[in-house]
TIMAR-945233 format. One line per 3 residues: number of its first residue (from 0); their letters; for each residue x, y, z of C-alpha. Coordinates in steps of 0.02 Angstrom, whole numbers, plus 32768, in hexadecimal, padded with zeros to 4 digits. Example, Ala and Ser with C-alpha at 12.3 -4.5 7.8 and 13.67 -1.06 7.14 Angstrom:
REM residues 2
0> AS> 8267:7F1F:8186 | 82AC:7FCB:8165 $
//
This chain:
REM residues 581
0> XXX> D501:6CF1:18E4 | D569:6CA4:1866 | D4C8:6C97:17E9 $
3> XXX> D4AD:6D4D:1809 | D56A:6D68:17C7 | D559:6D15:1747 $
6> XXX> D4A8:6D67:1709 | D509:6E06:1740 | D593:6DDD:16C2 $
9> XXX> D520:6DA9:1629 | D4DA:6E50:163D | D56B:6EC8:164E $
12> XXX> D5B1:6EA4:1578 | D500:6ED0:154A | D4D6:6F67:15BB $
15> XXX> D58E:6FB7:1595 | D564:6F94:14D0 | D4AF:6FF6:14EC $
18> XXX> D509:708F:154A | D5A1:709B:14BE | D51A:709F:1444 $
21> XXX> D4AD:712C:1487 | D54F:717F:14C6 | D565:7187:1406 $
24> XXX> D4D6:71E4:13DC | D4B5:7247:146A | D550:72B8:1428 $
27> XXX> D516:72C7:1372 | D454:72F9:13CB | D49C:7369:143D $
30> XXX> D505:73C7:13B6 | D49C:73DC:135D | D432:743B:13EA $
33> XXX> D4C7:7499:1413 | D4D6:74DC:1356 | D417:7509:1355 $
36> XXX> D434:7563:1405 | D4DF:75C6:13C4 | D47D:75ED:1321 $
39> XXX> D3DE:761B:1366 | D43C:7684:1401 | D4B5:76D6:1393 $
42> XXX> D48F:77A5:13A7 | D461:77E8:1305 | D48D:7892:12C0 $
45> XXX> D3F9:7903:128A | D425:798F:1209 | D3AE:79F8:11BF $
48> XXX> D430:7A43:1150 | D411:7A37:1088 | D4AB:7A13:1038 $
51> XXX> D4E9:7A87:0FA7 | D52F:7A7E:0EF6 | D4C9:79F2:0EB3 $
54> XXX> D436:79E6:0E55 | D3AC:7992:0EB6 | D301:7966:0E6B $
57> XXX> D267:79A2:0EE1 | D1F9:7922:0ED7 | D208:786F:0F0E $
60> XXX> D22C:77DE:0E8B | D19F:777A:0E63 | D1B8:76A9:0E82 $
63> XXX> D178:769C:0DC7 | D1FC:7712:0D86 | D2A0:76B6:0DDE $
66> XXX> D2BB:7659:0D41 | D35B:7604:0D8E | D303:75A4:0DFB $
69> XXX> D2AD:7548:0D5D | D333:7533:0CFB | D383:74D4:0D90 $
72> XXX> D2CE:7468:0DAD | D2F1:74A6:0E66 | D227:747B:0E80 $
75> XXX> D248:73CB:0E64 | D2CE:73C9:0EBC | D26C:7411:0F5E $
78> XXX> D1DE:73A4:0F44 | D262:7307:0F49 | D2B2:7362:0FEE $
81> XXX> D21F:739B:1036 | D292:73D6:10CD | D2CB:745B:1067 $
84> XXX> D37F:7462:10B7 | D336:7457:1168 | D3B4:7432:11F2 $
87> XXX> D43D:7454:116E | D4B0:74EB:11A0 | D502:7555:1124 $
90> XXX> D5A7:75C0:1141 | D5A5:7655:10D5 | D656:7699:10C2 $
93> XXX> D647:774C:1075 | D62D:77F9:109E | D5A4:77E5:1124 $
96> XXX> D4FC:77BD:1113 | D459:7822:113F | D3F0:77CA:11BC $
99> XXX> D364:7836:11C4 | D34D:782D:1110 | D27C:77E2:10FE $
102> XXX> D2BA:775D:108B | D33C:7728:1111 | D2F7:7748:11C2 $
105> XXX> D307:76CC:1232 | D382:7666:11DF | D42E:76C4:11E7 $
108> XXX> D4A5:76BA:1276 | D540:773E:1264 | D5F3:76FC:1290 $
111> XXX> D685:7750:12B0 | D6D3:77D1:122F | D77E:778B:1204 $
114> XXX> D7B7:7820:118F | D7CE:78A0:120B | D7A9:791B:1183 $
117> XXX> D70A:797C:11FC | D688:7964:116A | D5D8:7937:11B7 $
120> XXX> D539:7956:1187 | D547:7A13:11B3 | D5B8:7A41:1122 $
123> XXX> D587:7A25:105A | D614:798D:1045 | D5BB:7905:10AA $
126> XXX> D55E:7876:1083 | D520:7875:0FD9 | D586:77D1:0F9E $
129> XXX> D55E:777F:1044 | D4A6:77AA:104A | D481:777A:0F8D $
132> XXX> D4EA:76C6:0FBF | D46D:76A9:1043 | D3CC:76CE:0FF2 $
135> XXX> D3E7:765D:0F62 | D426:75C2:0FD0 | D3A4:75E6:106A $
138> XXX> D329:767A:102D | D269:7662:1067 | D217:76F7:1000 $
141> XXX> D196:7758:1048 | D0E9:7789:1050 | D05D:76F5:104A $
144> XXX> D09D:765A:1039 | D14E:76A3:1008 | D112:76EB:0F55 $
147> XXX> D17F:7768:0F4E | D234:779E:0F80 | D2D7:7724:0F5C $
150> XXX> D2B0:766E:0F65 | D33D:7605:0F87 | D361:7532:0F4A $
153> XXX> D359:7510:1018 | D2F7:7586:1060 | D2E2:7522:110E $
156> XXX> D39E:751D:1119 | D408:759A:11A5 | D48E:7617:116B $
159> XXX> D535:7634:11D0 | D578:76BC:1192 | D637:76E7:11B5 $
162> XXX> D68B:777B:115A | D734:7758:1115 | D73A:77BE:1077 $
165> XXX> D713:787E:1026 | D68F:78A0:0FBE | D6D1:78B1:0EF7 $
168> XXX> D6D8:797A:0EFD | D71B:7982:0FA8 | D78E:7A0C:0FAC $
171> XXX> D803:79A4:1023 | D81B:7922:0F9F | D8B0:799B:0F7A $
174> XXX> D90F:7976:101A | D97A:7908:1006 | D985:78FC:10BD $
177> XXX> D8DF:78B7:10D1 | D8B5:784B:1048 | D946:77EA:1044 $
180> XXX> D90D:77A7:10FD | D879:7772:10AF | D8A2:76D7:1076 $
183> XXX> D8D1:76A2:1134 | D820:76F5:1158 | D7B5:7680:10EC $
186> XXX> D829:75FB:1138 | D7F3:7617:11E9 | D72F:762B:11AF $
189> XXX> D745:758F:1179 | D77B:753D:1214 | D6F1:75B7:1271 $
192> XXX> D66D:7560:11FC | D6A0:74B4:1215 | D6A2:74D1:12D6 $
195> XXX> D602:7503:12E5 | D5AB:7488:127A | D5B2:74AF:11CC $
198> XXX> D57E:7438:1145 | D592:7491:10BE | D611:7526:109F $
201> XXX> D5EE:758C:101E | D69E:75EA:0FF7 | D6C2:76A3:0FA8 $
204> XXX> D71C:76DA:0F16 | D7D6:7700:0F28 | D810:778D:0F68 $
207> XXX> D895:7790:0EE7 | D80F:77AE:0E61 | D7CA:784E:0EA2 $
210> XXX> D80F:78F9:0EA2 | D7D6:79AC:0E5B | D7F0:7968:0DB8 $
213> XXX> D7C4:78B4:0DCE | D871:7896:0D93 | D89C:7830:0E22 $
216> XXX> D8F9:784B:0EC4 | D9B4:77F9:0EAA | D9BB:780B:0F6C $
219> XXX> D923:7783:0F7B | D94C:771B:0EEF | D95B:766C:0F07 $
222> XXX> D90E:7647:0FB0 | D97B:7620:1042 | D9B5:7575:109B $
225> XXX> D937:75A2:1120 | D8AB:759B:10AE | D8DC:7504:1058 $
228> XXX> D8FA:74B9:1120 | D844:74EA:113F | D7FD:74B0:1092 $
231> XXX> D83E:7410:10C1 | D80C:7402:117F | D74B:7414:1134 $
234> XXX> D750:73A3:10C2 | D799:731C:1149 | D70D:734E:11AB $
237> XXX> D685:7310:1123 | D644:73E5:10EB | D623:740A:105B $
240> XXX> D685:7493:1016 | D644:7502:0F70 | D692:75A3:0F19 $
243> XXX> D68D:75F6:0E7F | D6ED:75DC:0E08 | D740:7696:0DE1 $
246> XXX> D709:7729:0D95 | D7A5:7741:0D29 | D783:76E5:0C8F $
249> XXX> D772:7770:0C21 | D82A:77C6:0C5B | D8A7:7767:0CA1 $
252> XXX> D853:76B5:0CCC | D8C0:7684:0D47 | D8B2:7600:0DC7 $
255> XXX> D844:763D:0E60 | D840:7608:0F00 | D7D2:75AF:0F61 $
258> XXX> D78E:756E:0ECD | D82D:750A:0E84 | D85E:74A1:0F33 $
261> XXX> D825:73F3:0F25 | D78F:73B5:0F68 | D731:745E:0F4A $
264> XXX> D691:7461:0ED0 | D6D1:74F0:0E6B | D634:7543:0E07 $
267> XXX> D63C:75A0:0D64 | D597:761B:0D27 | D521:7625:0C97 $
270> XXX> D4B4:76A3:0C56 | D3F3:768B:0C39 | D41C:7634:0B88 $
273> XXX> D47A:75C1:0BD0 | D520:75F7:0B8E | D5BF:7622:0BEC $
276> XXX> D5DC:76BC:0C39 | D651:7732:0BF1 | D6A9:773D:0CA1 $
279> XXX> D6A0:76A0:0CD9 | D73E:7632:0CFE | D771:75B6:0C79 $
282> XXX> D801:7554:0CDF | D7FA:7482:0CD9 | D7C1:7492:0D8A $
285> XXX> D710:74BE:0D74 | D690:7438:0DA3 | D5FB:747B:0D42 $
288> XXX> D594:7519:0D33 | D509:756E:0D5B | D49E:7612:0D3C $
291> XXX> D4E6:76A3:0D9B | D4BE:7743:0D23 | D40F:77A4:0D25 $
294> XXX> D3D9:7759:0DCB | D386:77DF:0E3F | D3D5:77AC:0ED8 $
297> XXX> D3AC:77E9:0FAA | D42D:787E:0FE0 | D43E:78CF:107E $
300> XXX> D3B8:7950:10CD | D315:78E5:109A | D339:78FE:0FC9 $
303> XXX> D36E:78A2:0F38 | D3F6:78C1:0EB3 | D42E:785C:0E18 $
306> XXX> D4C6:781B:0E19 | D53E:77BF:0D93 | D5DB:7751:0DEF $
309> XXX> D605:76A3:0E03 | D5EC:76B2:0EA4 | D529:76A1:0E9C $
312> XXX> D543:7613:0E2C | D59C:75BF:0EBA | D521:75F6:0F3B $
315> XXX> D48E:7591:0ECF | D4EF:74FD:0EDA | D513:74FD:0F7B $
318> XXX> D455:7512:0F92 | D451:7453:0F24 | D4D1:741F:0FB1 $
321> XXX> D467:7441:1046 | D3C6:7407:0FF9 | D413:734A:0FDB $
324> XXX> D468:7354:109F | D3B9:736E:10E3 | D368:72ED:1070 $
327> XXX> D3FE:7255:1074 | D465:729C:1133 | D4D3:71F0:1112 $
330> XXX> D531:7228:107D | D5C9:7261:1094 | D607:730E:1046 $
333> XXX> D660:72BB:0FB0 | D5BE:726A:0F9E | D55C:7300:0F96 $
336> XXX> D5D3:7347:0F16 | D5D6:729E:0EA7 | D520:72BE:0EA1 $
339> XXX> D52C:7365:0E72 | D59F:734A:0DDD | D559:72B0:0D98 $
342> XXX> D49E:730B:0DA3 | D4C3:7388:0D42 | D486:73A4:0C90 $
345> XXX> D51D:7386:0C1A | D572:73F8:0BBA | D558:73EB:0AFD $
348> XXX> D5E9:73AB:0A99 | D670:733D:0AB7 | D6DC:7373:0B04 $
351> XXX> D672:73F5:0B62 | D6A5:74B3:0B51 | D72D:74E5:0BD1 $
354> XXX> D6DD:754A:0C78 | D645:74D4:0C56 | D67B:7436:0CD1 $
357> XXX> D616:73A1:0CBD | D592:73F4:0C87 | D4F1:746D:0CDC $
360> XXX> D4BC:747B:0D98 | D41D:740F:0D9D | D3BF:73F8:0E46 $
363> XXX> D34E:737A:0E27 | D3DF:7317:0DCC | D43E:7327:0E61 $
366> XXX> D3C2:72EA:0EDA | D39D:7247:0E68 | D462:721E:0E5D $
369> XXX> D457:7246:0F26 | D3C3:71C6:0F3A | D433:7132:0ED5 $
372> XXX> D4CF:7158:0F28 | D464:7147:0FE8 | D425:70A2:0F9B $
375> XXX> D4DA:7059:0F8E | D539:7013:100E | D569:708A:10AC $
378> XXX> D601:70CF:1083 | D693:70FA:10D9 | D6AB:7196:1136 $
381> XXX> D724:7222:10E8 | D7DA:720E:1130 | D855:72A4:10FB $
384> XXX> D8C0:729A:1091 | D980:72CC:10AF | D9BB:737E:10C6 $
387> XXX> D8EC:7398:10F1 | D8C1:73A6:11A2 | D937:73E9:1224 $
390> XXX> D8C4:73DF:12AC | D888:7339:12EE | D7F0:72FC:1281 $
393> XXX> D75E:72EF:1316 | D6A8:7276:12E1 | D62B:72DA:12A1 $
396> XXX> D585:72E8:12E4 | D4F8:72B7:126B | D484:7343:1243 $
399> XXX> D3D3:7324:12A9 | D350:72F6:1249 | D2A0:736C:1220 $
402> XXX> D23A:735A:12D3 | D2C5:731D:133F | D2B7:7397:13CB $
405> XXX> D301:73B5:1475 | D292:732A:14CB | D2E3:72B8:144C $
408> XXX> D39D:72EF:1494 | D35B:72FF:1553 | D328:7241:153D $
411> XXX> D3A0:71FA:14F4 | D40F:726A:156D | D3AB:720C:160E $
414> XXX> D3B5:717C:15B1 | D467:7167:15B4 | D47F:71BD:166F $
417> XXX> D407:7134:16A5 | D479:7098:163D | D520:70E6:1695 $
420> XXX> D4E1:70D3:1732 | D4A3:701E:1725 | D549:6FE9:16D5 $
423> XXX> D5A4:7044:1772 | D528:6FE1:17F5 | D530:6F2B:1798 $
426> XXX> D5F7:6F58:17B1 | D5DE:6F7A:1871 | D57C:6EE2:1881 $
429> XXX> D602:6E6E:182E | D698:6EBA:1892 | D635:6EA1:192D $
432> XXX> D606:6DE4:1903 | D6BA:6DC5:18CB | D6EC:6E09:197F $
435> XXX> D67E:6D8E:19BF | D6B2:6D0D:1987 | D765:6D17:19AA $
438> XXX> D734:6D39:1A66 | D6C9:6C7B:1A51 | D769:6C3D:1A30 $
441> XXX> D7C6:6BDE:1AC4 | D879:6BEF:1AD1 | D901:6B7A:1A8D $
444> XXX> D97E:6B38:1B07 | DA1D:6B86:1AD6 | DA83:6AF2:1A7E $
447> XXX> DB3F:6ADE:1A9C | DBC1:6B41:1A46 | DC26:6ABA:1A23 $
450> XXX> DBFB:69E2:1A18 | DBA3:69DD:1986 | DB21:695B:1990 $
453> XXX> DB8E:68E5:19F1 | DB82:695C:1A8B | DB3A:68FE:1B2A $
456> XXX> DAB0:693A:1B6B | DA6A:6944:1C17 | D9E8:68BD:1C4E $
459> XXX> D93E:68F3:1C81 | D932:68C6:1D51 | D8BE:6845:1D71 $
462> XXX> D851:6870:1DF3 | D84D:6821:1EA3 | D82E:6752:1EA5 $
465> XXX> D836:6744:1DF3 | D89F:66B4:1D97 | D892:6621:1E1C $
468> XXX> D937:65C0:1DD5 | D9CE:65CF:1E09 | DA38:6672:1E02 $
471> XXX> DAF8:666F:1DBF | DB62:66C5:1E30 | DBA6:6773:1DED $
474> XXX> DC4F:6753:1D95 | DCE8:6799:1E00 | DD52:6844:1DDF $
477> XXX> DDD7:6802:1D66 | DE66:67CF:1DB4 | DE17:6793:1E69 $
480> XXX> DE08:66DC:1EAE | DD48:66DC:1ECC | DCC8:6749:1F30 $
483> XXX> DD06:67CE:1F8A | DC72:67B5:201B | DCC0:6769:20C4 $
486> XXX> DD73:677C:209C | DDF5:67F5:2110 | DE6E:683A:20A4 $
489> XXX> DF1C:6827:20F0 | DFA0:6894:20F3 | E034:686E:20B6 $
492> XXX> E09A:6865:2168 | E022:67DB:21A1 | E04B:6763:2135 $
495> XXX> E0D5:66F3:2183 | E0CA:663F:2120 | E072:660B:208B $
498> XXX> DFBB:65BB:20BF | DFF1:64FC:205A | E065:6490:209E $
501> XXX> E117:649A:206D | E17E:6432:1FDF | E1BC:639D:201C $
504> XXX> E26A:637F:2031 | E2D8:6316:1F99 | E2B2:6261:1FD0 $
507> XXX> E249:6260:2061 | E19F:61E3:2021 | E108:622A:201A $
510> XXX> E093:6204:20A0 | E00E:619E:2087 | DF57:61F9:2082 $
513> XXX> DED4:619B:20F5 | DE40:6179:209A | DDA2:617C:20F7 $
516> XXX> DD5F:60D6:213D | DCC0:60FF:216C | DC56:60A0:20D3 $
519> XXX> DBAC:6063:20EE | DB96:5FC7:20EF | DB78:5F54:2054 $
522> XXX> DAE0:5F0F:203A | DAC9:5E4A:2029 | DAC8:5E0D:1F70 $
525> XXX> DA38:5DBA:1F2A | DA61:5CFF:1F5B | DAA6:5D57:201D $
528> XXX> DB4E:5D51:1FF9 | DB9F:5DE1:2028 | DBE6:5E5F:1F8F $
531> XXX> DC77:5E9E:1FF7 | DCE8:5E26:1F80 | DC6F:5E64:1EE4 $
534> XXX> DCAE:5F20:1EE0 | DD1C:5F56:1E5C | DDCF:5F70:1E9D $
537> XXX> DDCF:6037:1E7C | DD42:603D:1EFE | DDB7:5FFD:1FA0 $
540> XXX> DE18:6070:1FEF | DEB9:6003:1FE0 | DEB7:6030:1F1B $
543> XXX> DF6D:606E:1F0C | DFA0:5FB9:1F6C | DF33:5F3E:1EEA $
546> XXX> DF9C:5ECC:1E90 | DF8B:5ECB:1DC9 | DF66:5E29:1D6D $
549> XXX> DFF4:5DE8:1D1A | DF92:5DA9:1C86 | DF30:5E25:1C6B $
552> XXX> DF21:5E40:1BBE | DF48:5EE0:1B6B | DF08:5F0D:1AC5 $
555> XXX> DEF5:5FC8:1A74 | DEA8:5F6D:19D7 | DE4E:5ED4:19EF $
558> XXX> DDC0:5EA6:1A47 | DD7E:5EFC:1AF6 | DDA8:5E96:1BA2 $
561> XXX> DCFC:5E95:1BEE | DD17:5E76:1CB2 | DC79:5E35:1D13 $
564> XXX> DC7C:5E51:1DD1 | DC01:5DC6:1DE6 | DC57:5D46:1D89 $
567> XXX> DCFB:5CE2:1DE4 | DD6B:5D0C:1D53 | DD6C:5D72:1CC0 $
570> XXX> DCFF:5D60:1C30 | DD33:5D06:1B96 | DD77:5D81:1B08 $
573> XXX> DCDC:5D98:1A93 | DD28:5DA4:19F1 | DCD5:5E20:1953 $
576> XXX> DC78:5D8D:1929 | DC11:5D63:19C2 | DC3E:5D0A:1A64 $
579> XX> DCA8:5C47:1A44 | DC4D:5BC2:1A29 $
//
């Protein structure tokens, strides 16, 4: 038994380190499932309605004639991710997003609309910002082999889309009553996206920018402390977070919002020649640019429309973002943005132009810096910052892998069931042997409260005819005269003289004490003389009547008088040297 314990307790460290480690990654496995299963469940909205008021080309874009994706090597880029953005989800927060678009099916799942403003994708002021953001970051084309319609930089990618904003020539972006709760709108898309497994956010322009005019909003300006809260809470919890830079540089190019809060890839836009855009944005907090005029661009109802913004700048480079999460999952999301600055292709002169950042969005770039940085040394998880996160910062689950399915999670799953219940049977079995034991265990005599180790002890009882010598007697109760066996105790009326004679009266002689005369008889001495005159004086029963020598000598220091009973008179005194000559 007590071998089995201690096999039992070897065992336990290692099984309990085996079950916290799968416990580990079953949660990141099955979140992962759970995000596939809320995006793939999600109902989506059909709408056969064509949107009006914009010009829309008829025929689908050609791959060949999507110069943008060229310029921005985006087919090197795939070839070094060849996942493409798979298992990567995107939150699009805009004005909706078309999910029966043929460029888009199967890859959209709608979220809740935060404005409150009753646009959907019945009236004409829905979803052409948020369906042109989603076919350039996770487009697929159509026809054979995806040869036509809107490619995007990650086509394999998934698109959450969450409406939080109005379309530029909204109407209602003259209500000050609505747009000014926008800010706190894009604030809780945020946290929506973040819940539900974001990795990459790609953010819209600020409301405070648009208007009839597109003189800006002052009722939307400047974002809100909820935004900023929310901006915060997904950067602690490792998303990447991407929004254009402002389309305001050519009035009043002021600061916009989300773009300016820390931590957020802010994106300015080029035309085809590579130059700035007379719109664009040309504030210090611009990270680097990228082509977002002339692009022919998905819209809602199945079309296409062309579309000039900074907004489908940012949408390309959030595209960049999801292909390096796919192809290097460990980096974290200031990793992934690292990788997209340094890539890029730098801005000529020194210093670079303002509104140009560090330089031009380059995929393939990017993915190279991504590789080097996955080479390094692990690095350590993003922690907020102060004032970020209000909310508690929970682990994230790592994104599953291309072919991890739900046998992968299911085994794992029985995996770990199987490791909790061992560890809670190798527990049973070591309570029970401990049990065991202390019933094995014979009972102490209880020792004496007081004593100390001076305390008598009893003596064992020797059995029956043991110990042959003599036995003492048991001492007597203190204070008696002997044995109490055989005595009558008297009372005290009983008692009439003392049992010893009494005290003799003042001059009366003492009586003399008969000694007994009854001696044997002595025995003849060697010659047959008789030794009656031969005993020593102290032996006769007249000792108190024998007369004492006169000359008897009497010495305390010299030598010893040696008497002989044989002799007829006393020995001569032997002196220190020997006897006299």
């Amino acid at each position: 038994m007590a071998k089995v314990s201690r096999l039992l307790r070897c065992a336990l460290p290692v099984l309990v380190a085996l079950a916290a480690a799968a416990a580990f990654a079953l949660p990141a496995n099955a979140g992962q499932q759970a995000r596939t299963a809320h995006t793939a469940g999600t109902p989506r909205p059909t709408s056969t309605a064509q949107p009006t008021g914009t010009a829309r080309p008829a025929a689908a874009p050609a791959r060949a004639a999507q110069w943008w994706l060229a310029a921005l090597h985006v087919p090197q880029a795939q070839a070094t991710a060849a996942a493409e953005g798979a298992g990567i989800t995107v939150a699009v927060l805009s004005t909706g997003v078309d999910p029966t678009h043929q460029d888009l099916s199967g890859a959209v799942a709608a979220g809740p609309d935060y404005t409150g403003s009753g646009r959907n994708a019945s009236g004409p002021f829905w979803g052409f910002e948020g369906t042109a953001v989603a076919g350039l970051i996770a487009g697929h084309g159509d026809g054979a082999g995806g040869a036509t319609g809107a490619a995007g930089v990650a086509p394999h990618a998934r698109i959450l889309s969450l409406q939080v904003t109005l379309e530029y020539n909204d109407p209602l972006n003259s209500s000050p009553a609505l747009t000014r709760r926008l800010p706190n709108d894009i604030a809780a898309g945020i946290m929506y996206a973040v819940d539900h497994g974001a990795r990459v956010i790609a953010l819209p322009l600020d409301p405070g920018t648009l208007g009839p005019a597109h003189g800006g909003d002052p009722a939307a300006a400047g974002g809100s402390p909820a935004e900023r809260d929310a901006v915060g809470f997904a950067i602690a919890h490792d998303v990447v977070l991407v929004a254009p830079a402002g389309d305001n540089g050519g009035s009043s190019d002021s600061i916009t919002y989300p773009a300016a809060y820390p931590g957020v890839l802010a994106v300015g836009t080029t035309m085809r020649d590579g130059q700035l855009a007379p719109f664009t944005n040309m504030r210090s907090y611009v990270a680097l640019t990228a082509p977002g005029a002339g692009l022919v661009v998905a819209a809602p109802g199945g079309g296409y429309d062309s579309l000039a913004t900074t907004d489908m700048s940012a949408a390309l480079a959030a595209g960049v973002a999801a292909l390096i999460r796919s192809r290097f999952p460990g980096l974290t999301a200031a990793e992934v943005t690292q990788a997209i600055e340094r890539g890029v292709t730098a801005a000529p002169g020194r210093p670079p132009p303002p509104g140009t950042g560090h330089g031009a969005l380059d995929a393939a770039g990017a993915l190279a810096v991504a590789a080097t940085i996955a080479r390094q040394a692990p690095t350590a998880t993003a922690r907020p910052t102060a004032g970020q996160a209000a909310r508690p910062v929970a682990p994230r689950a790592t994104a599953r892998q291309p072919g991890a399915g739900p046998l992968a999670g299911s085994l794992l799953r029985d995996a770990v069931i199987a490791a909790a219940a061992l560890i809670a049977c190798l527990a049973a079995a070591l309570m029970l042997g401990a049990a065991r034991r202390r019933r094995a265990v014979p009972a102490r005599a209880p020792r004496p409260a007081y004593g100390g180790s001076h305390t008598r002890r009893p003596r064992a009882a020797l059995p029956a005819g043991a110990g042959a010598g003599p036995r003492l007697a048991p001492p007597s109760a203190p204070g008696s005269l002997g044995p109490a066996a055989g005595m009558r105790h008297m009372r005290r009326d009983e008692i009439t003289e003392p049992p010893w004679e009494p005290a003799r009266p003042p001059g009366v002689a003492p009586q003399a004490i008969p000694l007994a005369t009854a001696r044997p008889a002595p025995r003849p001495a060697a010659d047959g003389t008789s030794r009656a005159d031969q005993q020593p004086p102290w032996e006769l029963g007249e000792l108190a009547a024998a007369p004492v020598p006169d000359d008897l000598p009497v010495s305390n220091t010299g030598p010893m008088y040696v008497w002989n009973p044989a002799a007829s008179g006393p020995l001569p005194i032997l002196g220190e040297d020997g006897p006299e000559a």
